[in-house]
C-alpha positions in Angstrom: 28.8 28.1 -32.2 29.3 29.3 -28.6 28.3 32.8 -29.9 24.7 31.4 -30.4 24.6 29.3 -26.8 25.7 33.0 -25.6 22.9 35.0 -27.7 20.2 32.3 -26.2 21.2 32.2 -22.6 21.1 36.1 -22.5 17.5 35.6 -24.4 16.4 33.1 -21.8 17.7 35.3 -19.1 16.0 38.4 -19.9 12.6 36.5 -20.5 12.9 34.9 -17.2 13.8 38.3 -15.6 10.7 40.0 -17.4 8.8 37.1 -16.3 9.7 35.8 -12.9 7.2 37.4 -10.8 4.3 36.0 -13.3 6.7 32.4 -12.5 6.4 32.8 -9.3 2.9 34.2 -8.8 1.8 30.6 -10.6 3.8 28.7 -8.6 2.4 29.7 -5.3 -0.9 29.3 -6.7 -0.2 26.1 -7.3 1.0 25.4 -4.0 -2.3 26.5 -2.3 -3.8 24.9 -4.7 -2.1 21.6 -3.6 -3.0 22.2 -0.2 -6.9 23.1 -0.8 -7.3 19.5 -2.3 -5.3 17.4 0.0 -7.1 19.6 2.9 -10.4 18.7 1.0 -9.7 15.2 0.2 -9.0 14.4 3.8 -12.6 14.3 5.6 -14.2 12.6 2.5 -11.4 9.8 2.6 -13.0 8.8 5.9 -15.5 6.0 5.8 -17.6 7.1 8.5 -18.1 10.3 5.8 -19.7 8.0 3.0 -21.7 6.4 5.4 -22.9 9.0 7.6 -23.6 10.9 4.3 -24.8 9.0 2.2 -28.1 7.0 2.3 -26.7 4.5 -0.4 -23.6 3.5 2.0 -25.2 3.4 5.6 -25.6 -0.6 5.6 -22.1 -0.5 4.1 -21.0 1.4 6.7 -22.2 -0.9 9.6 -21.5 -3.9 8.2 -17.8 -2.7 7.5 -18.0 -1.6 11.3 -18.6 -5.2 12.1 -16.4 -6.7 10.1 -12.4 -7.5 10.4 -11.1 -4.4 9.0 -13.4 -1.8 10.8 -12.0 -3.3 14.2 -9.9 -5.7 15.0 -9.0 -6.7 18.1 -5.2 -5.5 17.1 -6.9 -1.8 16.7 -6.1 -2.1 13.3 -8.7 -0.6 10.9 -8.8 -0.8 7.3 -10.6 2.8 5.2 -12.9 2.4 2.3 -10.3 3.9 0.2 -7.5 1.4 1.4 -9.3 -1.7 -0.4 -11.6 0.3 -3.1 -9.3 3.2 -4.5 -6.0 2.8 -5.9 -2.9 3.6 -3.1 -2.5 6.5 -2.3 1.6 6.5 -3.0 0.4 6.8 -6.3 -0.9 10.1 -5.6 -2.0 11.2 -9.4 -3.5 7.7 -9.8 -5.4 7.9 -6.4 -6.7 11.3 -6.9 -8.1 10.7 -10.6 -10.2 7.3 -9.8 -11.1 9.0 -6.5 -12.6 11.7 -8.7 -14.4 9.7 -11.3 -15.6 7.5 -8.5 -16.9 10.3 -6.3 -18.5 11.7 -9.2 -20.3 8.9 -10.5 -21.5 8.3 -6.8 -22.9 11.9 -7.1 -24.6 11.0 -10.4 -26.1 8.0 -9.4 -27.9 10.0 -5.8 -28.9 13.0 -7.3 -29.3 12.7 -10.9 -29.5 9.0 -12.1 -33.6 9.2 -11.7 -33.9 12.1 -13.9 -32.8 10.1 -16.5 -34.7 7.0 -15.7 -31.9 4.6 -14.3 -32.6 3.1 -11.1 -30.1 2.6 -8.0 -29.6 -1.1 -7.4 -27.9 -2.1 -4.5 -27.0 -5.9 -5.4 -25.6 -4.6 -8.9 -23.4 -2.2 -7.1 -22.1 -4.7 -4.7 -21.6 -7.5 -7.3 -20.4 -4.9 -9.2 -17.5 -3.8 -6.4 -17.1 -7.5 -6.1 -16.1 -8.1 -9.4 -13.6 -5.0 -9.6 -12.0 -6.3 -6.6 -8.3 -7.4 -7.1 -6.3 -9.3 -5.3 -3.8 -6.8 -5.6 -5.6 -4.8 -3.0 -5.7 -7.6 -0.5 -2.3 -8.2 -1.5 -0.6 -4.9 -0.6 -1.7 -5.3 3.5 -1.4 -8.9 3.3 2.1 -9.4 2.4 2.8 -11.8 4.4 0.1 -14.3 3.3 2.3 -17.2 1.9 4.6 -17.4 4.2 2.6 -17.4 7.3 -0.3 -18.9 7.0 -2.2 -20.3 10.6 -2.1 -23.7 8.8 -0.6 -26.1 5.9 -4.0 -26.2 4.4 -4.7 -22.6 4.4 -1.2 -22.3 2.9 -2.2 -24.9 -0.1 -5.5 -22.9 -0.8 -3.6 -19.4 -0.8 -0.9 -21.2 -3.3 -3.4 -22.8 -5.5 -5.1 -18.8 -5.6 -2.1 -17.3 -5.6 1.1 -17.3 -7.6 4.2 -16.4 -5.6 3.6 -12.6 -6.5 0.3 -12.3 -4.9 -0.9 -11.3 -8.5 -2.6 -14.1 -10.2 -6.2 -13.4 -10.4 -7.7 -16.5 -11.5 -9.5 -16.8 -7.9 -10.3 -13.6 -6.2 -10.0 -13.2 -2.8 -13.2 -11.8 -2.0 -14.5 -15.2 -4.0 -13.6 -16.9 -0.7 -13.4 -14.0 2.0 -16.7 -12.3 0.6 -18.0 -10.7 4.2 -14.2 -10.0 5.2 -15.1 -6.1 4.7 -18.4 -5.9 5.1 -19.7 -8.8 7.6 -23.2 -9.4 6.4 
């Protein structure tokens, strides 16, 4: 038996040796690779990019600007992708629904009248609205139970709530709709 574990080591060796500039070749592609997305990704995970860019998000833009999480007296500001794209610690996640989303974005500006579909903005935003999760609220505002600024804010964030943060039989933004983008 150990003959054969000897026969396929010295097989695997030699391929690797016949191969290991190919190996490594790849690998380093796939390394600048790597670096040409996340150096790509970076200025179009900005909001003032969407906004300044794109016709469709300019009123999202300001009213975000006016709102809690564009500027908070703490200086503590908020990005489109921290409440409408998956984290980003979940980098495969992130990147893949940051694709489909930017791409349907694209569809709907420069193609979506070709094909007769018009754009609606009170769609999209109920649309937005309804894919909201509390999940997303949830993950900055950890704290939200067991702080609250009052008992009765406390009893409303239980009764929406489950311990978890999780429950999503009331949605945040069902209550806090203008919270990202003061209207």
């Amino acid at each position: 038996m150990g003959k054969y574990f000897r026969k396929f080591f010295r097989w695997a060796f030699e391929a690797f040796k016949k191969r290991a500039l190919t190996l490594f070749v790849g690998f380093v592609f796939a390394l600048l690779c790597f670096i040409a997305i996340n150096a790509a990704m970076k200025p179009v995970s900005e909001s003032k990019y969407c906004g300044s860019n794109c016709h469709e998000m300019h009123s999202a833009l300001q009213t975000w600007e006016h709102s809690v999480h564009g500027g908070s007296k703490t200086g503590l500001q908020a990005e489109c992708v921290d409440c409408h794209l998956p984290p980003k610690d979940n980098y495969f996640t992130h990147i893949i629904v940051k694709g489909y989303s930017g791409g349907k974005d694209l569809y709907k500006h420069y193609m979506a009248r070709f094909f007769g579909t018009k754009y609606e903005p009170e769609k999209t935003r109920m649309d937005v609205m309804d894919r909201m999760k509390n999940k997303e609220c949830v993950r900055c505002h950890t704290g939200l139970l067991s702080k609250p600024s009052n008992e009765t804010i406390r009893e409303a964030h239980m009764m929406a709530l489950d311990s978890s943060g999780n429950t999503e039989q009331t949605k945040c933004v069902e209550c806090h709709e203008d919270v990202g983008h003061k209207r």
